[in-house]
MINU-825131 format. One record per residue (C-alpha): x, y, z. Coordinates in steps of 0.1 Angstrom, whole numbers, plus 2048, in hexadecimal, padded with zeros to 3 digits. Layout:
% residues N
XYZ/...
***
This chain:
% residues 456
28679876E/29977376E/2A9764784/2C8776793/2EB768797/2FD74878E/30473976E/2EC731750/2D274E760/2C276974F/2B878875A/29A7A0744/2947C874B/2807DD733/2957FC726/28081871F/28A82B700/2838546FF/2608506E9/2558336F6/2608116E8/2708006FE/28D7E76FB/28D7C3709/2B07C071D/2B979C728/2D779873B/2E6776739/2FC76374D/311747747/31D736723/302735709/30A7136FD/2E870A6ED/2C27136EA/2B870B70C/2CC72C71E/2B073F735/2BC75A720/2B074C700/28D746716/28B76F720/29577C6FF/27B7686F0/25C777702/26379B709/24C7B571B/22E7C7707/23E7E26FB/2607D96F1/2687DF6CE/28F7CD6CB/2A27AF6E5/2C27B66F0/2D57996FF/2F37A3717/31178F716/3237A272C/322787744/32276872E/34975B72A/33F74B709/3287446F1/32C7226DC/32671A6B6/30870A6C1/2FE7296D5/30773E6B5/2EB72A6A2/2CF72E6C3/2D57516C2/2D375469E/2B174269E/2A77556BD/2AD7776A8/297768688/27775C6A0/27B7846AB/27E78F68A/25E781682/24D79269B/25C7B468D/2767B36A8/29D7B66AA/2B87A56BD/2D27B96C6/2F47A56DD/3067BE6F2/3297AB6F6/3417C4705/35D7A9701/3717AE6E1/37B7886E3/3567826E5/34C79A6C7/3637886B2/3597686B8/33276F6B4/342780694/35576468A/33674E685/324767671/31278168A/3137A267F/3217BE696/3197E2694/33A7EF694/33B7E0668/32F7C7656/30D7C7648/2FA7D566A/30E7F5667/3087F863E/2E17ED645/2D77E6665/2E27F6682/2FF80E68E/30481B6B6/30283F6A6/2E483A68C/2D281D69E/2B980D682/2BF81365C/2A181D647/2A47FE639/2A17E9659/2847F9664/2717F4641/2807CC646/2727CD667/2527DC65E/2517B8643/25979C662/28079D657/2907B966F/2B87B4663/2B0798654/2AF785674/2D278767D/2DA79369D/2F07B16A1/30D7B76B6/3137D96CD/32B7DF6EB/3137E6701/2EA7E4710/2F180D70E/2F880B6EF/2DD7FB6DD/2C880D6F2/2D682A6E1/2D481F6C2/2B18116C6/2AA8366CF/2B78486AE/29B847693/29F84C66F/29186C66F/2AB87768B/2CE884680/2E686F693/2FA8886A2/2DE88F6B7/2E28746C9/2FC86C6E6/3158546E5/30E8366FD/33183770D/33085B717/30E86A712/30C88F70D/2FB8A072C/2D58A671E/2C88CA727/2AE8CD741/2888CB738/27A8EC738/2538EE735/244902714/23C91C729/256924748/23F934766/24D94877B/260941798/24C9427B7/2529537D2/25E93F7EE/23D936807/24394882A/24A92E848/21E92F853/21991D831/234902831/2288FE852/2008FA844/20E8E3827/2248CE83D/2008C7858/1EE8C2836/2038A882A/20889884E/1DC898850/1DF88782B/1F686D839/1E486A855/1BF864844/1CD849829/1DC83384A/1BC839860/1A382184D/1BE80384E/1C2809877/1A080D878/1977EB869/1AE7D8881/1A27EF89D/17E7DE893/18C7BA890/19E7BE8B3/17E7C78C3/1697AE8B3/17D7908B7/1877958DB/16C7A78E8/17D7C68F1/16B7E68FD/1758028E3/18C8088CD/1A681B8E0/1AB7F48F3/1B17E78CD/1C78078C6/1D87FE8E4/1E27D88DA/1ED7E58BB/2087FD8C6/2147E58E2/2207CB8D1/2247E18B1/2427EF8C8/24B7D28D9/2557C18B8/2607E48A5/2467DF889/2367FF87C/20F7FF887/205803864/2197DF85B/2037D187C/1E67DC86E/1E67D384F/1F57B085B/1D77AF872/1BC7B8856/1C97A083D/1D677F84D/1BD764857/1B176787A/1B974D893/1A7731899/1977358BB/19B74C8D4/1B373E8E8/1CC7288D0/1EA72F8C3/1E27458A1/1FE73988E/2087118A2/21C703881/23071F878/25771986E/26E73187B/28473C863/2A974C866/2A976F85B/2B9770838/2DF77F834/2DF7A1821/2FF7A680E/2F87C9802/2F47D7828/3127C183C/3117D7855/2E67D185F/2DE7B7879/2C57A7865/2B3794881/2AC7B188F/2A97CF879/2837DB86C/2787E684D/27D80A84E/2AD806855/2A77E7838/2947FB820/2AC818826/2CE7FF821/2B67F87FB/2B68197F0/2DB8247FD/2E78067E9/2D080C7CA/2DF8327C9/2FF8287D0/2FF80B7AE/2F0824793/2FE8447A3/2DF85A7A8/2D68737C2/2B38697C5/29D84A7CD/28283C7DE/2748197EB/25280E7E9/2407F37F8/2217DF7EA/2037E37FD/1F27C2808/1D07D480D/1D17E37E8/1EB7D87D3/1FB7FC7CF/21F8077D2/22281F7F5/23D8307F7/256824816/279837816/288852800/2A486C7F9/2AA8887E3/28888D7DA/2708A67E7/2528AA7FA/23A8B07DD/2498927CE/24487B7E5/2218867EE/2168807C8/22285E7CB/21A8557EB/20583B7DA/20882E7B8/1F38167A6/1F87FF78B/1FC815771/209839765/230832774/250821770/24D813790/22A805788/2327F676C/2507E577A/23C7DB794/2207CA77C/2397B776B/2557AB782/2717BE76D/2897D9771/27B7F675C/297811753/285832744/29C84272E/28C864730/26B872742/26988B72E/25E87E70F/25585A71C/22E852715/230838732/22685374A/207862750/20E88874D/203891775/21F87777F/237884760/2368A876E/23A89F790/257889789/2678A5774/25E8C4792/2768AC7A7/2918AE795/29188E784/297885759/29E86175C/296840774/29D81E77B/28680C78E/28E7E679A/2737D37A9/27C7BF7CD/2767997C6/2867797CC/27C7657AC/26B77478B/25175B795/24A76D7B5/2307907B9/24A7B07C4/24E7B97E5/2557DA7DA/26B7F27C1/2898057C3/28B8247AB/2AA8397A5/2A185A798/2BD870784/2C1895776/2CA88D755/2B787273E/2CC84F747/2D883172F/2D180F732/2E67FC756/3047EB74D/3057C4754/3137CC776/2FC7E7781/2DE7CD775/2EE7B178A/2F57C57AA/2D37D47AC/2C27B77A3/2DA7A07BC/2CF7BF7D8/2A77BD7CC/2A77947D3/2B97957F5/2A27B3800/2837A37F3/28C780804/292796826/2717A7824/25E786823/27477783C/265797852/23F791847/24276F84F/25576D871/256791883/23279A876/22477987E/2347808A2/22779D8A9/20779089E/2087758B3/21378A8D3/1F679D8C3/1DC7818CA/1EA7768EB/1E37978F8/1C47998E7/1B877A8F7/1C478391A/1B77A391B/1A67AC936/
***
């Protein structure tokens, strides 16, 4: 994911197409007046994975002849590595222009004779240039829309066209049924929700206790307390006194530097900072909120951008690098059990996780990004299609977290605007939840020590 905002910024996401090839969409702000837009920089070096570029000018007010020429050279250096470039220009003006100084559109022209349409995506003659190092020739192609060359990027040869929805209006998919439909189960009487709920709490419960533990053991060691109910007992006070779940406390504790001595200051040069502004959540005190009403103000926003029903927030776990799921809605108990934890692997929000970019999976159903355990559980919940955003400042920087949308029906590629707003949402939210590690952790740490070292 580039940087977000401003002029002469680009923004990267990887669209996940039905069967698995995926489709490099850079979002680009600002005119493209030469070689040297960040735009030009993403689409050169998309993900692993990512059989076509699209560019989106949805954003960019114009594009000059000397922009014309980088983006044509841009679309050959893909074309040698067996890769398209598709520009999604929803501005007529725009279109005409790019057209003007001899970039094909898909609407005519020579990309609609042999090259690419919306409704047939890839001729059979493209994909046997393409298959040679000169996909279209290395011209870039021009579509309306990120949706739309998604689509068309979709349809294979072997595909009738018809079969596949228009990117404006998409026709409603059906929803997955297994090979074999069991039958419905009857529902469980109210002991064995009950037995399932306590299992699930005891579950919880044992994947927290070896984190408290540890800082329990640290506590007593390093100031010489006499059990581990004292420790436990430091670590709720001032995990209350400063409103920061015992779990953030303890893992705080387990993986920050101790102090230097007993009796100093454990953090003496520390700049305060002033508690970033969130302009997706007005309303939140941001000085004083915690993680829980700020992770919850994430997902409201995320569901309220793409319009889905269901979503969920994860976290990155200091301690182990996986994604722990904080906040959620729409989604079930079974669901969020499963993915309690998730590694590095297997999931959308794994993957955008790993590589700092907004993954969009078209479909679960038929995507081979999942592992099939995490594609059936995804599907029991109700869910054919995600988009999941990782929380970060910079590209440059390792997530904080990732916000997934989950829908019913198999989704299309954002629009510039949905891209922009969730990615504008992910950067404030991300600078917020290091602003929190770094001030109202370190505090509670430090009350932490104090009453550590006065403990009597």
């Amino acid at each position: 994911m580039g940087a977000t905002g401003g002029p002469g910024t680009a923004r990267a996401e990887v669209v996940r197409l039905p069967h698995g090839d995926g489709l490099w969409a850079v979002r680009a702000e600002g005119g493209v007046t030469d070689a040297d837009h960040p735009a030009l920089h993403e689409a050169a070096r998309p993900a692993p994975g990512c059989t076509a570029v699209v560019i989106d000018l949805a954003l960019v007010p114009h594009v000059s002849p000397e922009g014309v020429r980088a983006l044509a050279a841009c679309a050959r250096t893909l074309a040698a590595d067996r890769r398209a470039l598709l520009l999604a220009a929803p501005n007529e003006r725009l279109r005409r222009a790019l057209s003007a100084e001899g970039i094909s559109s898909a609407e005519g022209g020579h990309a609609a004779e042999g090259g690419f349409s919306a409704e047939g995506g890839f001729s059979a003659e493209s994909r046997s240039a393409a298959e040679g190092g000169s996909f279209s020739a290395g011209r870039p192609i021009v579509v309306r829309s990120v949706a739309e060359a998604a689509a068309g990027c979709a349809t294979s040869p072997a595909q009738p066209s018809a079969a596949q929805p228009s990117a404006a209006s998409p026709t409603p998919a059906a929803p997955f049924t297994p090979a074999t439909q069991p039958a419905e189960p009857p529902t469980p009487p109210g002991e064995l929700l009950r037995l399932r709920k306590e299992i699930r709490h005891l579950r919880a419960k044992a994947r927290t206790h070896p984190l408290v533990s540890r800082a329990q053991g640290i506590l007593e060691e390093r100031y010489r307390l006499p059990d581990d109910r004292a420790a436990f007992s430091l670590l709720e006070a001032s995990s209350q006194r400063f409103n920061v779940r015992l779990r953030t406390l303890a893992t705080a504790l387990v993986t920050t530097p101790g102090p230097r001595s007993y009796d100093s200051v454990w953090f003496p040069a520390r700049e305060r900072r002033t508690p970033p502004r969130l302009a997706f959540a007005p309303g939140l005190r941001t000085a004083s909120a915690n993680t829980a009403e700020v992770l919850s103000a994430v997902l409201r926003r995320s569901m309220e951008v793409v319009g889905a029903d269901m979503g969920n927030v994860q976290l990155v776990d200091p301690v182990t690098g996986d994604l722990r799921i904080e906040k959620h809605r729409g989604l079930d108990e079974d669901f969020v059990e499963f993915f309690d934890r998730v590694g590095k692997d297997g999931t959308a929000c794994a993957q955008a996780s790993q590589q700092v970019t907004r993954v969009t999976v078209t479909d679960v159903a038929t995507d081979p990004l999942f592992e099939e355990p995490a594609r059936e559980a995804i599907l029991a919940a109700g869910s054919r299609g995600c988009h999941s955003t990782p929380l970060v400042k910079q590209p440059s920087d390792l997530p904080e977290g990732v916000v997934s949308t989950h829908h019913e029906r198999p989704v299309r590629a954002l629009s510039a605007a949905e891209a922009r707003a969730l990615d504008e949402m992910a950067a404030q939210a991300a600078q917020w939840l290091e602003w929190y590690r770094h001030t109202v952790v370190l505090d509670a740490l430090e009350d932490l020590h104090f009453a550590g070292s006065t403990w009597r």
